[in-house]
Each structure stands twice: as C-alpha cells, then as structure tokens.
N, C-alpha and C positions, 0 to 999 in steps of 0.2 A: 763611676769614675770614667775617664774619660783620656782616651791615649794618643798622642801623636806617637809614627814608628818612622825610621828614617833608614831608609840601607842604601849604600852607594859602596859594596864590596867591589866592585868590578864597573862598567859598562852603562848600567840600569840607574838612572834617578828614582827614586822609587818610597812614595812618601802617603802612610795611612793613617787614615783616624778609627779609634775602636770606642767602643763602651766595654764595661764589665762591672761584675757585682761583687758577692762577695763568698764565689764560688767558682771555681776554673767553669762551670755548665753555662756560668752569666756571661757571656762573651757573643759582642758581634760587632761587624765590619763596618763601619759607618761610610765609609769609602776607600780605596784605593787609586793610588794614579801612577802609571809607570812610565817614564820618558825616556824609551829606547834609542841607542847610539849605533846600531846596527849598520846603518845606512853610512855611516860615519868611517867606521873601523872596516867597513865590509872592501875597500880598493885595497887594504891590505892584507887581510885574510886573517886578523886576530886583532887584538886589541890593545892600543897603544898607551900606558898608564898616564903620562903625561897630557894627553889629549882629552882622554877621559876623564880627566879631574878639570879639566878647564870646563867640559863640558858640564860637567856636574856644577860648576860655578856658575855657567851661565842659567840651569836651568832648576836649582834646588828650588829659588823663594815662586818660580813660577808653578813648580810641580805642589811644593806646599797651600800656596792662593785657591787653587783649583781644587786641590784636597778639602781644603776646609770648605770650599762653597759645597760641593757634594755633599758635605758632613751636614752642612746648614751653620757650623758655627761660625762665618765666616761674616764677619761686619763691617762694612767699608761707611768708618765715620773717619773723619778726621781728627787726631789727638796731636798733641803737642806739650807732652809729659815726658819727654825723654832727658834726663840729668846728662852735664857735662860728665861725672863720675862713668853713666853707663855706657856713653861714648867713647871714651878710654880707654873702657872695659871690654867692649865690643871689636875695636881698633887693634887691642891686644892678643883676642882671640883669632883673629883673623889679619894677621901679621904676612902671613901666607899666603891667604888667598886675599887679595884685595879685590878683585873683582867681584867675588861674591860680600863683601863686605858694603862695599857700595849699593848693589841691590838689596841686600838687608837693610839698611840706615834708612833707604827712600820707604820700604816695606814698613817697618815698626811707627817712620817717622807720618804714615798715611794711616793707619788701620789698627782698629781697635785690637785690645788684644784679645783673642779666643779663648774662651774657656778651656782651658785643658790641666788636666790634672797630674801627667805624667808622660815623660818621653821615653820611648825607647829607640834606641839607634845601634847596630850596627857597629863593632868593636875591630872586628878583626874573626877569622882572617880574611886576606883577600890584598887586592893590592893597592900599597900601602897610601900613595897620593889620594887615592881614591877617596879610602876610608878616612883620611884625616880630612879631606872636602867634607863628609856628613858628619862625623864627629864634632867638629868647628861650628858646623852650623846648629848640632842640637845642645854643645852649649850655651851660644848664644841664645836661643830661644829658651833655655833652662834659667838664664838669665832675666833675659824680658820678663818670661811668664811668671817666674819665682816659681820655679817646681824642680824635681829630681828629677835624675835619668837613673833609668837601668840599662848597664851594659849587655849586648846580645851577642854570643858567639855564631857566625854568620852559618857553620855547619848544625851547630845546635836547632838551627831558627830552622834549617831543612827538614830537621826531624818529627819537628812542630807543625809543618805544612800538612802533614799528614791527618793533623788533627784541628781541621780549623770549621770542618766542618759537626757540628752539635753529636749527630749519631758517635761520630769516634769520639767523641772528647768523655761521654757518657760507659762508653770502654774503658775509659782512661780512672772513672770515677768510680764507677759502678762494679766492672769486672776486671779491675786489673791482672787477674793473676792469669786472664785468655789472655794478656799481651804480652807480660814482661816475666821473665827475663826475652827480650829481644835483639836481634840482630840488624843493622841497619848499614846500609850500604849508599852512601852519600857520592855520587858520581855526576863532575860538573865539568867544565872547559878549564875550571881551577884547582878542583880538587879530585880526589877517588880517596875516600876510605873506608874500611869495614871496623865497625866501632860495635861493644857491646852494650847494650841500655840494659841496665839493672833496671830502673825504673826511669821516668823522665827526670833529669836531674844528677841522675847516676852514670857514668859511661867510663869505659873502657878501651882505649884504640887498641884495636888488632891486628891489622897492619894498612897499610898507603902504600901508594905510589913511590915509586925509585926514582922516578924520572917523569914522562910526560902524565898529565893528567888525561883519563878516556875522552873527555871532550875536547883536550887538546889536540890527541890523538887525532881524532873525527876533523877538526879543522886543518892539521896539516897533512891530511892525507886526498880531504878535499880540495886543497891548493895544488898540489901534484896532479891530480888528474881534472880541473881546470875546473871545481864546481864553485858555487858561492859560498860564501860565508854566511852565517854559522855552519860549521860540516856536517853537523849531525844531524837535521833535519834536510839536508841538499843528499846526502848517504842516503839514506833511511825512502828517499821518496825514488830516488832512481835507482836504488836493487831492488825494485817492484817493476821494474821495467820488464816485461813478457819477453821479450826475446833475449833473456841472458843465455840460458841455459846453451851449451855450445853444439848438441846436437844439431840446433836451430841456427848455427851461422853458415850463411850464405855460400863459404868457399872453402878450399883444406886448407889453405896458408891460417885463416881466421881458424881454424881449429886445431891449431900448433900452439894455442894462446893460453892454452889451460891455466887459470889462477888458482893458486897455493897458498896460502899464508900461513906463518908461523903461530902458537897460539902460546904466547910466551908468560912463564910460571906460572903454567896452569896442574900443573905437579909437584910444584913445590911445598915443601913441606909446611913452608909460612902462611901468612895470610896479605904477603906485599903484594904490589902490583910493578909490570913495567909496560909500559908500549911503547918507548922511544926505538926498540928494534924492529917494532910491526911497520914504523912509519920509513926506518930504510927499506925493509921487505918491497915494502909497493913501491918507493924509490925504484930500485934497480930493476924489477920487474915492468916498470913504464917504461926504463930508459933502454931496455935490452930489442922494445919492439919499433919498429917501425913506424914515424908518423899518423900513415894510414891507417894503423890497425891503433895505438895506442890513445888515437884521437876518434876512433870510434865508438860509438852509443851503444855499440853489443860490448867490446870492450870496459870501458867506462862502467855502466852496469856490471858486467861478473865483480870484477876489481870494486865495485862499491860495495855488493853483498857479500864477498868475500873477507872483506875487511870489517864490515859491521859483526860477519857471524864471529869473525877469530874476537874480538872485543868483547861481545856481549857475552858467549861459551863460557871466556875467562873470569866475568865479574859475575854470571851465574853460578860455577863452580864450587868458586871461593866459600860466594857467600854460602851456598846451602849446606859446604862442609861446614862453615864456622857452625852454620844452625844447627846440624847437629851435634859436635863436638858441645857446643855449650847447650842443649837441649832447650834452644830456642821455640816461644811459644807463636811468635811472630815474625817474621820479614820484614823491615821498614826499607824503603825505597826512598829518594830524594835529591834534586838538583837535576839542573836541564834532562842530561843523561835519561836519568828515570821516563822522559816522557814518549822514550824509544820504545814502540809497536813492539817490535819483535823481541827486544829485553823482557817487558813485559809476559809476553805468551810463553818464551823460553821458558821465568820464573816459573810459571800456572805448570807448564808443563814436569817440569822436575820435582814442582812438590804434588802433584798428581800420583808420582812414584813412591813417594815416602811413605814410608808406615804412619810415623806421628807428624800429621800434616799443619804446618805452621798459618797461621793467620798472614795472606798478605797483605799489606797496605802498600797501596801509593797516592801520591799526590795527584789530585785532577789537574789537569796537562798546565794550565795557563798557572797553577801554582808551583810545576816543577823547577820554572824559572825565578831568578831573582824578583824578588817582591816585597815587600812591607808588611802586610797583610802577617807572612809567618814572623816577623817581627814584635809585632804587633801584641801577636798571643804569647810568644816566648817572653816578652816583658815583662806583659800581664800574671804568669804563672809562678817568675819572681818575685812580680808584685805583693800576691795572694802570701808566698812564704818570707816576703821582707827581708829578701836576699840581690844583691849584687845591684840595691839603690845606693846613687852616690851625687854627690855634690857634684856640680861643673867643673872645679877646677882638680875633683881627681879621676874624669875619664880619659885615655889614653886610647890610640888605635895600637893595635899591631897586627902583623902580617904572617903570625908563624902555625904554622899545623895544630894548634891546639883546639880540643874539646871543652875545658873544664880551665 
C-alpha cells in the first residue's frame, strides 16, 4: 500500500509518500519534501498563523507535485474526467481557502491521478489556520483519489519519529517490553509535554506547559538579545562561543555582569512546565546593563548558555523523575527542541547516574522538526490496527493539547 502524509501544524509544508506491507517492520519513505517559511516569519521573530496558512496555500499542490515525482508515481498525462458534482465538492471544501482551491482544480484538472492507497494528514494540534490549510487539502485529494484518511495527532506523530527508522521499529515488534512502559518528552516552539506511553497507542499526559512553550521560550529570548529566528538553534550555536566564561572578560565593569537565571518548577511537585518567567528574567537583566556591555558577544554568549542550561536542567529533571516514578523502560525525545546538543548529552549524562538505566531514544536531528515522514508511519500504524480511518467529510482539525 501506498501512503500520501500531509502536515502543516505550524510553519512547515510538509508532504510524503510511503509504502508499507502488512506489518509495522514493512514501511519505507518513498520521499519526503519540506517547504520551510523560516525566511518568511524570521523579520518577526515567531510565527504569524495567518501568513502561514496563505503560505501553506500557495505552496501545498507544489510541495505535493514534487513529492510524487520523487516517489516515481507522479504522471503528467492530461485527463479531463473531472464531474461538475466533484467541482462543487471541491469548491465546498475549500470555501476558505480559495487560493489553494484554484491551484488544486488546475492540478487534478492536468494530471493523472497517483496511485495512492491512503492519506494521512495532520489533525491537530497546532495552529488552527494552518491545520485546516492541510486538512482541506487531504480531503480533497481523499476525494479525487477515492481513498480514506487517517487522522494523525501532530504530538503523537513526534513520538513515531523516533521510530521511522527499521532497527527501532524492530524494538517496537520484537522487544517491546526494552521500551514500554515509556516516558516521552515532546518539546517544540509549540508545545512541551511529558506524556507516559503504555505502549504506542497507549498514553497518558503528565503535565505541560502553563504558559510559554521551551521553544517559545528559546525564540523570545533570542529576540531580546537580538539573535535570529528560530532561537533555539541561533541559542545553542553562540553559548559555544569561547570567550563566555567571565574570567576571560576584558575589563571589571564587563565582570559586574554575572548572569543568573531562574530555573523555574524545577521542584515542583508536578510534572508542569513554565518559562514565561525565565523570558522576564533575561528581560530585566538586558535592560538593567548598559548598551555596551548588553550588546556585547561576551555578554550575549553568557546570557545565551545561561538561559539554554536553566531550559534544558528543567525539562531533564522532570523527565527523568517522571522515569522513574513510573519505572520507565525508555526516554522518548521529540519536536524541534530534542535536536539540542546539550539537551541531549545533559539526558546521556543523568541516566549514566541511575541505577536502572532507561533506553534513550531520539529523533536524528533533520526528523526532530516538523515533517511528514513521522506522519506517514503514524498513519500507517493505524492503518495495520484499522483505527482512526475515516471518510472526508468526517475529518476535522483542532488546535487543543490533546494526545488520544
């Protein structure tokens, strides 16, 4: 069989084809293609929903064309089979977005149709213009092709990245009881939460965010001290800068600068998260210094590893109490977040300490971001158990913290 996957939670076009058999072990990528808006949203420092669903308008039937040709099933004959009925229909669906409705009708109305046996798209969560841009477009195409969609929960699909590659999936089949019950810590520009996996399929939220999301965090903390957008990889690359450490600044006024940060509920009794106070923290701390000094590369550096270690400390923490609290057999990692250096080695580091040492996993880097690809398999893996396929006119986006 054969899978178109569709995700447009956020920012990312992002449209793949798979095969699969009739085993989760039968799965592979036939292609991927991603149509980043980075360049777009990056003058304002985060990400504008409205913008990014035009975007996603303009560039879904582009991102899909180029999918299929990757795939190979992509055939540029001429047809002219389209019913006034599916026009209508089509019209109806995309009530909303007319712009991509117009690049669809010229698409269906030029090009054969693909062999595809099943869509999966991206449901929710995320935000919400977005989602309803790919939703819209993978009913129509559920339409065209005459096939089902399976609904994908956009944090669920994080968890899945973990497994897209054979060796884990064989974990998944093989030796389940090395992975699960597992803990998994899903941390993006969108979300943070610590969920428990009974098994794939099975989950339990633990707690989330109060407020800003960590990779929220990371970009408004990088607009204060004037880095680019996305912050967490503009963070992560200049608290490597050698000369932070304050020993090594030039003059004693620059060593009056000592940064501090709060490392907020990271004793709390729950399993929430907050950093909307970490992001006043460096607020007031920029604004307290001096141009000179608060515009400076030694500056800037302390204040950027200062703020990445209070972040990562606290979403280390958590998770490896939850781990053991629920004598987790594994650590799952997933969403931009995860594809933090120093997160990473923090993890290696803590469960180095532990008596009963969990299996980490995370996502290889270019998966921890938004993609299709873990779409793709999480589809597939509903597919294999003939759960959460549904006709076109009953998929729905939404926008709310849910798992299951």
């Amino acid at each position: 069989m054969r899978i178109l996957a569709i995700e447009t939670s956020c920012d990312d076009t992002c449209i793949a084809v798979a095969k699969g058999g009739k085993t989760f072990l039968n799965f592979e990528i036939l292609s991927s293609v991603v149509s980043s808006q980075v360049k777009i949203h990056q003058k304002f420092g985060g990400v504008y929903p409205s913008l990014a669903k035009r975007e996603h308008e303009k560039n879904l039937v582009y991102v899909l064309k180029k999918a299929l040709k990757e795939s190979g099933l992509f055939k540029d004959k001429k047809r002219s089979n389209r019913t006034d009925k599916e026009f209508s229909l089509f019209k109806k669906i995309f009530r909303k977005e007319k712009g991509l409705f117009e690049y669809f009708i010229k698409f269906v109305q030029k090009y054969e149709r693909p062999k595809i046996d099943l869509i999966a798209v991206t449901v929710g969560p995320g935000l919400e213009p977005c989602l309803w841009a790919g939703v819209n477009f993978a009913k129509a195409l559920s339409l065209w092709l005459n096939v089902k969609i399976v609904s994908v929960n956009h944090i669920e699909a994080h968890i899945f990245s973990n497994f897209l590659s054979s060796d884990a999936r064989k974990l998944v089949v093989k030796q389940k009881s090395v992975l699960f019950p597992a803990v998994a810590l899903i941390v993006s520009g969108g979300h943070t939460q610590l969920i428990l996996v009974k098994e794939l399929g099975k989950y339990k939220i633990l707690g989330e965010t109060r407020d800003d999301a960590a990779g929220e965090a990371f970009d408004k903390i990088a607009r204060i001290l004037g880095l680019p957008y996305p912050g967490g990889p503009a963070i992560e690359k200049i608290s490597k800068y050698r000369d932070v450490e304050m020993s090594k600044y030039r003059n004693i006024e620059m060593s009056k600068c000592r940064v501090s940060l709060p490392r907020p509920m990271i004793f709390s009794k729950d399993y929430d998260f907050s950093f909307s106070g970490l992001k006043t923290a460096v607020l007031y701390d920029y604004k307290k210094h001096p141009k000179r000094i608060r515009e400076s590369k030694e500056y800037i550096a302390q204040m950027a590893r200062e703020a990445q270690e209070a972040i990562v400390e606290v979403l280390a923490k958590k998770t490896i109490k939850a781990a053991k609290e629920f004598k987790a057999r594994s650590i799952i990692l997933g969403g931009g977040v995860s594809a933090n250096e120093r997160l990473k080695s923090l993890f290696e580091e803590k469960i180095d300490k532990m008596a009963t040492k969990p299996v980490l996993l995370f996502p290889e880097k270019h998966l921890a971001t938004d993609n299709a690809q873990m779409v793709a398999l999480c589809g597939y893996f509903y597919w294999l158990k003939s759960d959460k396929i549904k006709n076109w006119k009953n998929i729905k986006a939404y926008s709310g913290l849910r798992i299951a």
